[in-house]
C-alpha positions in Angstrom: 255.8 24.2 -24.5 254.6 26.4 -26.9 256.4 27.7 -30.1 256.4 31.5 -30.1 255.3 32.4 -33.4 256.8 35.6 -34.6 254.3 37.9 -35.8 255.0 40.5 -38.3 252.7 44.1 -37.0 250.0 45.4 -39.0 250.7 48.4 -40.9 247.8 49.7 -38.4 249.7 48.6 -35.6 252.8 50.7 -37.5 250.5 54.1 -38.0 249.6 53.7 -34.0 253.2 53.6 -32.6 254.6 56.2 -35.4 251.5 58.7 -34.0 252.2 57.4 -30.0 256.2 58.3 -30.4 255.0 61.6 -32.1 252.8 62.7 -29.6 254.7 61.9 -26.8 257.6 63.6 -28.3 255.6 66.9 -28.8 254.7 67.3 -25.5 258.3 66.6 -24.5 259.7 69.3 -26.8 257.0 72.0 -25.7 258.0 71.2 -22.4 261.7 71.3 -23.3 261.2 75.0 -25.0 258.8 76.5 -22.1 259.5 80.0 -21.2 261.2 81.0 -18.2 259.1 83.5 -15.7 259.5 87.4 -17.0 261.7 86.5 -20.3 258.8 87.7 -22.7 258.7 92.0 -22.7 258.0 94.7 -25.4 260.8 93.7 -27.6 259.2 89.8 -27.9 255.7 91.2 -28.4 254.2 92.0 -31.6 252.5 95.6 -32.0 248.5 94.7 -30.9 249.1 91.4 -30.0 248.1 92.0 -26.3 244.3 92.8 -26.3 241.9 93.5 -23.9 240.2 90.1 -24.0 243.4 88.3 -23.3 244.2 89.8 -19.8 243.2 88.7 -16.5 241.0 90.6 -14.5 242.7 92.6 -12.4 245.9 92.1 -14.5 246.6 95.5 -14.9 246.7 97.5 -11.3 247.9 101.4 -10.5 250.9 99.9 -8.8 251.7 98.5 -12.2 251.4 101.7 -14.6 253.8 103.9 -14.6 253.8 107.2 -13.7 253.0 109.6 -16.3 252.3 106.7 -19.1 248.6 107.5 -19.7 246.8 110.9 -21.2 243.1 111.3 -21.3 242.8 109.3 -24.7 243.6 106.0 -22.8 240.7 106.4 -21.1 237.0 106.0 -21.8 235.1 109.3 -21.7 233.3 110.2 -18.4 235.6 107.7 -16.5 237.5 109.9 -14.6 236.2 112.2 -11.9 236.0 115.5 -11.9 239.1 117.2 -9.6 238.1 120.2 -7.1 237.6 123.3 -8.9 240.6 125.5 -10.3 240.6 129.3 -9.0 238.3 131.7 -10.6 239.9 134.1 -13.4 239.9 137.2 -14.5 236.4 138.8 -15.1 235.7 139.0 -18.4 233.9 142.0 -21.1 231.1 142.9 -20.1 228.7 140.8 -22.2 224.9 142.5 -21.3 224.3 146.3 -22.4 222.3 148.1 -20.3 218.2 149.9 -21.5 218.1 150.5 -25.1 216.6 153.9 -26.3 215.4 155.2 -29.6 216.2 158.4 -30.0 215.2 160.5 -32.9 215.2 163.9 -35.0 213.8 164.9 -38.3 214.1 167.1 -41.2 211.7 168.4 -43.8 213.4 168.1 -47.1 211.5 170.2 -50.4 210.4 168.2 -53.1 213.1 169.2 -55.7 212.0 168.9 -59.5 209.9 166.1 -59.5 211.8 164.8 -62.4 214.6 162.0 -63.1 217.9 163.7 -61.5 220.2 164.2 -64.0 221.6 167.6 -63.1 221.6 167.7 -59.3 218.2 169.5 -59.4 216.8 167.3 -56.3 217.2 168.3 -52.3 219.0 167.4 -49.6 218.4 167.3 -45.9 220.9 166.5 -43.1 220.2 165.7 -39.5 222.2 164.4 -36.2 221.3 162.5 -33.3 223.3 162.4 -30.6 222.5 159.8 -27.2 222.7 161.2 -24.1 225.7 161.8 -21.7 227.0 158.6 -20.5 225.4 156.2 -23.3 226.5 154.8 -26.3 224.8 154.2 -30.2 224.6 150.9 -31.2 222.5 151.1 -34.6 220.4 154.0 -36.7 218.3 153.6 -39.5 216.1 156.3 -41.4 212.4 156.5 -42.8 210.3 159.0 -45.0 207.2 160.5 -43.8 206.3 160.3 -47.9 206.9 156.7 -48.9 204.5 156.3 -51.9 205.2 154.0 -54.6 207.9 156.0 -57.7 208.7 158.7 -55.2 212.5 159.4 -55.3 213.2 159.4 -51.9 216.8 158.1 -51.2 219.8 157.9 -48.3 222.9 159.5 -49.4 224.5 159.1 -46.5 224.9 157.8 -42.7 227.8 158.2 -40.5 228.8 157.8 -37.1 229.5 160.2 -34.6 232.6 159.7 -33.1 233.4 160.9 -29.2 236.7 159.7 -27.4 236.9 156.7 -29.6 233.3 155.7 -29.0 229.9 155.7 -31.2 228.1 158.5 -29.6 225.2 159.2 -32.2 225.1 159.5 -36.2 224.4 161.7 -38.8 222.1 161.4 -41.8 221.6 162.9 -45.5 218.4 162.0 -47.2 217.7 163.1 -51.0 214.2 164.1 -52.4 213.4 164.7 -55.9 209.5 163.3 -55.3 208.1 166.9 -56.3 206.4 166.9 -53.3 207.9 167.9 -49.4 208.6 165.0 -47.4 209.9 164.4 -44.1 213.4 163.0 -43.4 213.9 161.2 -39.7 217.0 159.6 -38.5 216.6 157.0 -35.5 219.3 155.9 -33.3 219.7 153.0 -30.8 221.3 154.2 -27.8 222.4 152.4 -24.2 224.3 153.0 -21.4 227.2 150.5 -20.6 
């Protein structure tokens, strides 16, 4: 018969069981702390630790959202459709004016001194224009039939003419101290609307 010889392990042999019982008891206490079904919820979760990446297909269904959870930022733009159309409202201002018309009327305004105005010695010339019955002005301006370069020809003044609260024409004051008669014309936009 043969002696056994006892045989002292490596410390090779030592590593390898040390790293066996290690791994073996790993897997045990992994499988020893495994979850039980529906014990993780918001309170376990971290804030962003659930991204899109890590869910299923499919994993998230209407049944499972509820009600009233989601606005129109959780969603991507142009992924919803459109719902039928709401009723019409109220029609609102009227937005398009009708024909515009110039209408016009002059004055002839004398020449005054022909010198710098320093005394009031110049003249002055006033005219209205008022649009017709049922329209309204918009705008005027004014122009000199004289408009030479170092004639004083000036606006003193253009005002509105006021008719039940609306702009129904204007009136104009034009200055002339040229020295020579010149003509003083007053042009107003009117429409109808």
């Amino acid at each position: 018969m043969h002696r056994l010889v006892r045989h002292r392990p490596s410390p090779a042999m030592v590593v390898a069981c040390v790293a066996l019982l290690v791994a073996l008891g790993g897997t045990s206490i992994a499988a020893v702390n495994a979850l039980a079904p529906n014990s993780v919820g918001p309170v376990q979760l971290r804030t962003g630790a659930v991204t899109n990446p890590k869910l299923r297909n499919n994993a998230v269904t209407g049944p499972k959202v509820q009600n009233h959870s989601l606005t129109a930022a959780d969603f991507v733009a142009r992924s919803l459709p459109k719902g039928p159309a709401g009723p019409a409202g109220p029609a609102g201002p009227a937005g398009l004016i009708g024909p515009i018309t110039v209408r016009q009327d002059s004055i002839v305004v004398a020449g005054g001194t022909g010198v710098q105005v320093q005394d009031g010695a110049y003249s002055t010339g006033t005219v209205s224009v008022n649009c017709n019955p049922g329209e309204k002005a918009i705008s005027a301006g004014t122009g000199w039939s004289d408009d030479a370069a170092g004639r004083e020809l000036w606006v003193q003044r253009l005002t509105p003419v006021l008719t039940n609260g609306a702009v129904t024409g204007y009136r104009g004051t034009g200055g002339n101290d040229s020295g020579n008669t010149s003509t003083f014309t007053l042009y107003v936009l009117c429409y109808t609307g």
